[in-house]
KEBA-237215 format. One line per field, with one value per atom (N, C-alpha, C, O, CB): residue number from 1; atom name; z, x, y. Coordinates in nm, 2 decimals. Glycine has a CB too. Layout:
BEGIN
num [NUM|...]
atome [CA|...]
pz [Z|...]
px [X|...]
py [Y|...]
//
This chain:
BEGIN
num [1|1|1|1|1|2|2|2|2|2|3|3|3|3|3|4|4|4|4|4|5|5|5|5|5|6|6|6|6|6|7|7|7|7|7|8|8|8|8|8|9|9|9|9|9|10|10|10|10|10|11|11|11|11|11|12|12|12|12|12|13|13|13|13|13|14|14|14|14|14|15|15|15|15|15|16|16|16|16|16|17|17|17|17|17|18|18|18|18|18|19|19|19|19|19|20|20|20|20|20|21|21|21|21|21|22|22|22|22|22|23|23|23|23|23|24|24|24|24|24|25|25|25|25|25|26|26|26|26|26|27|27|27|27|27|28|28|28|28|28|29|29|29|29|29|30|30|30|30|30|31|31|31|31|31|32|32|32|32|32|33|33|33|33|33|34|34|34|34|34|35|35|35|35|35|36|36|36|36|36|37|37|37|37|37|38|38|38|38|38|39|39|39|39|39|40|40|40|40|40|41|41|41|41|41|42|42|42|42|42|43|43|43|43|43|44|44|44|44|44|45|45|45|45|45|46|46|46|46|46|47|47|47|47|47|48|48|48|48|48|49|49|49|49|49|50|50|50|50|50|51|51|51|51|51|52|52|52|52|52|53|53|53|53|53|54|54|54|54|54|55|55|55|55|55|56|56|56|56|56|57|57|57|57|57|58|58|58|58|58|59|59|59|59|59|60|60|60|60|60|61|61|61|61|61|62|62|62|62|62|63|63|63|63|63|64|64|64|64|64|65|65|65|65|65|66|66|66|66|66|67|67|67|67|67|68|68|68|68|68|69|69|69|69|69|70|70|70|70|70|71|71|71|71|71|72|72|72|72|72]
atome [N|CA|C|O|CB|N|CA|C|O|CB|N|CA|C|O|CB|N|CA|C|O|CB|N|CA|C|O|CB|N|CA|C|O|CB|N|CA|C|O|CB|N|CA|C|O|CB|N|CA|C|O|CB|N|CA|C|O|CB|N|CA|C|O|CB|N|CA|C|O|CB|N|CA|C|O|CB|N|CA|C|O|CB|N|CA|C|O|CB|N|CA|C|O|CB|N|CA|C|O|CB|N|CA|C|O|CB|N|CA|C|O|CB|N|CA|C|O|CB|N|CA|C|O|CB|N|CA|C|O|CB|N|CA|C|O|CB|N|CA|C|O|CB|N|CA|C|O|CB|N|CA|C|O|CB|N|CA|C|O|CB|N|CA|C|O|CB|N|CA|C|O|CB|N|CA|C|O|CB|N|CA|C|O|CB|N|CA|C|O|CB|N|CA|C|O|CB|N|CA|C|O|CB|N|CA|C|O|CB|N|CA|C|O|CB|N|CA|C|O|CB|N|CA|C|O|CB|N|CA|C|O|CB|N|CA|C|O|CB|N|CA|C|O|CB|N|CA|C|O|CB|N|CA|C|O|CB|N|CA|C|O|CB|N|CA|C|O|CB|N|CA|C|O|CB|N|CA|C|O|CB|N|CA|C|O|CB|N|CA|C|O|CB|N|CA|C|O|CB|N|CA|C|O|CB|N|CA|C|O|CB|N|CA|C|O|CB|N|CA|C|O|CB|N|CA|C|O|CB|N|CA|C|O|CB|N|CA|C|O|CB|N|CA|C|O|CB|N|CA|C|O|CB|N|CA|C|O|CB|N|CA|C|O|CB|N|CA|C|O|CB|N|CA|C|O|CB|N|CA|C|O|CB|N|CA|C|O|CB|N|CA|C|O|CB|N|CA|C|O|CB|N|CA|C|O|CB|N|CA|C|O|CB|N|CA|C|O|CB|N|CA|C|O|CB|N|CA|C|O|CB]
pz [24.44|24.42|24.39|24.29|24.31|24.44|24.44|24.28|24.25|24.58|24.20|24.05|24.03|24.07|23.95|23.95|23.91|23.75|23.69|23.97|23.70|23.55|23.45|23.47|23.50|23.36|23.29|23.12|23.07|23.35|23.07|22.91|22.84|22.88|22.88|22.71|22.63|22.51|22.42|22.56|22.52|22.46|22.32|22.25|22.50|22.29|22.11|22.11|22.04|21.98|22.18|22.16|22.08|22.15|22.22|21.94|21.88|21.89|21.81|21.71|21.95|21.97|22.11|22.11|21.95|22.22|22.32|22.36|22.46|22.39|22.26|22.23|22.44|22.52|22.08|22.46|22.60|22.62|22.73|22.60|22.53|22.61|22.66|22.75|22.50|22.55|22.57|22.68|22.70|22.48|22.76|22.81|22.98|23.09|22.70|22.97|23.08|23.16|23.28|23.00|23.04|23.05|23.12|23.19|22.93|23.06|23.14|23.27|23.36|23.10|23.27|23.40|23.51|23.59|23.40|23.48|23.56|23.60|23.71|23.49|23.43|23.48|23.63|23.73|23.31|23.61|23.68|23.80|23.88|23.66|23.85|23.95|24.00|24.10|23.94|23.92|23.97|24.03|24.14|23.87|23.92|23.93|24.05|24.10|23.81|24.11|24.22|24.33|24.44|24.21|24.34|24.47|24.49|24.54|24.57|24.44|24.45|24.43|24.46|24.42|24.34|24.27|24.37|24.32|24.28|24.48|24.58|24.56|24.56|24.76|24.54|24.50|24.37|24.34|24.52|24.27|24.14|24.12|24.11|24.05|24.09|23.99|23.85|23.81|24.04|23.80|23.63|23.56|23.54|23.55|23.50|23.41|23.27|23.20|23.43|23.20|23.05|23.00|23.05|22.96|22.91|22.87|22.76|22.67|22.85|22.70|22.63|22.48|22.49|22.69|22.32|22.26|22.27|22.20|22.23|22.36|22.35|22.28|22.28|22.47|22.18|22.17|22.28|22.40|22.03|22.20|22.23|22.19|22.10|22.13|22.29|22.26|22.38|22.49|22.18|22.39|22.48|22.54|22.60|22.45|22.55|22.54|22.74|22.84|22.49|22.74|22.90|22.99|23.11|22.95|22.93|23.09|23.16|23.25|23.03|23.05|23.13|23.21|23.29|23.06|23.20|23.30|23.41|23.51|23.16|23.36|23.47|23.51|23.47|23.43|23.61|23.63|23.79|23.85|23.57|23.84|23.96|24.04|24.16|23.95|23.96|24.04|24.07|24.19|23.93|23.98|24.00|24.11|24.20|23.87|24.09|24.23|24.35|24.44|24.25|24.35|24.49|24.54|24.65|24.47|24.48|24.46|24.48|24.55|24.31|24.41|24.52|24.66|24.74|24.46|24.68|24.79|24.92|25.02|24.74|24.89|24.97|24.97|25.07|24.95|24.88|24.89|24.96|24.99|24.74|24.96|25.02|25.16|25.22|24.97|25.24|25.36|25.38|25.48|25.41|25.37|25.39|25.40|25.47|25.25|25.32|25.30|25.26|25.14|25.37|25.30|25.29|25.27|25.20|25.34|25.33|25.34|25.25|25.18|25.35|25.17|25.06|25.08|25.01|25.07]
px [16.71|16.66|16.79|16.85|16.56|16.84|16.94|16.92|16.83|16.92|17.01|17.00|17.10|17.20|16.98|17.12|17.21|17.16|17.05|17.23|17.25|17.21|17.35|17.47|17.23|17.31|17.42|17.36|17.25|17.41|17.47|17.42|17.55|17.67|17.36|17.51|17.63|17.67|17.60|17.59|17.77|17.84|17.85|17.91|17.93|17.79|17.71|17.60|17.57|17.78|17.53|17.39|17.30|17.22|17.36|17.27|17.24|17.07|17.01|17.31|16.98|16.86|16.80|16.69|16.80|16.89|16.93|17.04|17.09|16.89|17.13|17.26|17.27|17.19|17.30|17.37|17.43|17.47|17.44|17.60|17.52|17.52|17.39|17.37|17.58|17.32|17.20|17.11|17.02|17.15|17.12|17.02|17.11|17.09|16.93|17.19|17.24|17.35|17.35|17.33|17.43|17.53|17.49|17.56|17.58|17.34|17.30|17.28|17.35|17.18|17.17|17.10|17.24|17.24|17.05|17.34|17.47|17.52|17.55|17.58|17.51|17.54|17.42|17.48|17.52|17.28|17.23|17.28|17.30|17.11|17.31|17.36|17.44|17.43|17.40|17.55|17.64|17.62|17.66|17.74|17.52|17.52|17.45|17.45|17.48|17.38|17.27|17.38|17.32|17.07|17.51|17.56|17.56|17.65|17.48|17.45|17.42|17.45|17.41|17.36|17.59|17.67|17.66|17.64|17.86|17.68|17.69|17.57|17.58|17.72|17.40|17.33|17.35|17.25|17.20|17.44|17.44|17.53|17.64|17.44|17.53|17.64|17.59|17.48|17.66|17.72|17.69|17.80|17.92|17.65|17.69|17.82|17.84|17.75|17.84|17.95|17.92|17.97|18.07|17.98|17.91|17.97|18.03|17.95|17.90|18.15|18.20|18.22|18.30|18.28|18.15|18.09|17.98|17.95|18.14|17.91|17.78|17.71|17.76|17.73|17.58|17.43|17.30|17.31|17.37|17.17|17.07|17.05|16.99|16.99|17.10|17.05|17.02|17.00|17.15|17.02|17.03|17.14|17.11|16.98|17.27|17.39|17.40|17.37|17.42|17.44|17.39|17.48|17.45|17.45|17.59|17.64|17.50|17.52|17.85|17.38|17.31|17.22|17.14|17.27|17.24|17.09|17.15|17.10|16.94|17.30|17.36|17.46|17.57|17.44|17.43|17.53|17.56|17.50|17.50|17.65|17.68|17.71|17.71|17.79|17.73|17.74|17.57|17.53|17.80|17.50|17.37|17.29|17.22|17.31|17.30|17.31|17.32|17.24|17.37|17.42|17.49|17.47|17.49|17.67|17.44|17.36|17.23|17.18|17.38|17.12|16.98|16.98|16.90|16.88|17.07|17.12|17.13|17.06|17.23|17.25|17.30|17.14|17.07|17.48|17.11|17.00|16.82|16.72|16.99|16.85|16.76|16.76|16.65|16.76|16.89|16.91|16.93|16.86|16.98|16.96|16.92|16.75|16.71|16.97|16.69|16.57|16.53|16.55|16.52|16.47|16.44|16.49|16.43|16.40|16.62|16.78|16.80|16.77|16.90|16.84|16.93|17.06|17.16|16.98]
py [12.51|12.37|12.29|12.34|12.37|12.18|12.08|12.02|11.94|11.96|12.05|11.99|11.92|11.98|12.08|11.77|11.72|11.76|11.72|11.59|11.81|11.83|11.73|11.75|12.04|11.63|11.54|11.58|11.56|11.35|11.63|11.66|11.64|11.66|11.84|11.57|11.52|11.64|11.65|11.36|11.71|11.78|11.82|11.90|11.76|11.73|11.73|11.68|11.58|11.65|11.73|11.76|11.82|11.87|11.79|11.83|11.96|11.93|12.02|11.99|11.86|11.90|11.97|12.02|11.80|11.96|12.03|12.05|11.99|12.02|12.20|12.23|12.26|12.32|12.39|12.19|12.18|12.37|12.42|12.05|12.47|12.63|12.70|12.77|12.74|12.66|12.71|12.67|12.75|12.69|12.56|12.52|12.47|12.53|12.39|12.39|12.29|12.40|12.43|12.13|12.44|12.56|12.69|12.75|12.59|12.73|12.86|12.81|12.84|12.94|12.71|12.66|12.70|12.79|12.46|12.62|12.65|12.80|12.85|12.60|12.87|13.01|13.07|13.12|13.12|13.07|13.12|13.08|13.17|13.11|12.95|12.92|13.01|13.08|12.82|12.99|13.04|13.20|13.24|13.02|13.29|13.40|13.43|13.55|13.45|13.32|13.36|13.30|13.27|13.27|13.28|13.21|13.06|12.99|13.26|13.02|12.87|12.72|12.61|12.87|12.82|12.70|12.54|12.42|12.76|12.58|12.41|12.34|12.22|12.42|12.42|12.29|12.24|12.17|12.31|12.25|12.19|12.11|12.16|12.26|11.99|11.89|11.88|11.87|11.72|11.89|11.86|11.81|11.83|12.00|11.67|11.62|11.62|11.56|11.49|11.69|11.67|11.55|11.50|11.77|11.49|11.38|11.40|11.45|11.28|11.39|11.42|11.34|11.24|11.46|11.38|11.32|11.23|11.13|11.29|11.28|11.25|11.35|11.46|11.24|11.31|11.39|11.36|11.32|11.34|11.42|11.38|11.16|11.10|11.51|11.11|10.97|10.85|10.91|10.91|10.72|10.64|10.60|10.50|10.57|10.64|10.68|10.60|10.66|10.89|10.47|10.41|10.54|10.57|10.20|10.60|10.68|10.83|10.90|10.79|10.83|10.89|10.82|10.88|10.97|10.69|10.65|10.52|10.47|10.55|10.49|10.40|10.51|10.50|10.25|10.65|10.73|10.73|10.82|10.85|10.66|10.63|10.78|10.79|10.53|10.88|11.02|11.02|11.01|11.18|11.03|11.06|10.97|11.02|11.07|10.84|10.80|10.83|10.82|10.74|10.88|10.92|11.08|11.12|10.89|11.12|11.29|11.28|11.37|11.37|11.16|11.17|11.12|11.17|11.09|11.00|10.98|11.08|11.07|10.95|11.18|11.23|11.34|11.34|11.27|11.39|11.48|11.44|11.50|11.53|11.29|11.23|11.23|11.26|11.13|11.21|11.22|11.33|11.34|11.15|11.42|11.58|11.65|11.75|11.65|11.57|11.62|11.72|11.72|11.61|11.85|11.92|12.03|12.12|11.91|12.04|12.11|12.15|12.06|12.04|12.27|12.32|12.21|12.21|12.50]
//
């Protein structure tokens, strides 16, 4: 499944190893690394923090996955 995962690096209500960081490991471990982008934000937490919701990567990653469609 094509995931953009963005988690801020001091997060401690969803600590970024545990959750964002594995998601990635599995990736990686299953081959799949190319459907994933991920961005950490660095000093970020859990908050309204605008680089998660004005994120011009993430834009451009439903984008390109939109014209693909169905496609891994």
């Amino acid at each position: 499944i094509p995931t953009f995962l963005i988690h801020g690096d001091h997060d401690t209500v969803v600590p970024l190893a545990a959750n964002s960081a594995e998601y990635r490991r599995r990736y990686q471990s299953a081959g799949v690394e190319s459907l994933l982008q991920w961005v950490v934000l660095e000093g970020q937490g859990h908050s309204f923090h605008e680089g998660y919701f004005l994120s011009q990567e993430l834009v451009e990653f439903v984008i390109e996955r939109a014209r693909r469609g169905a496609q891994p």
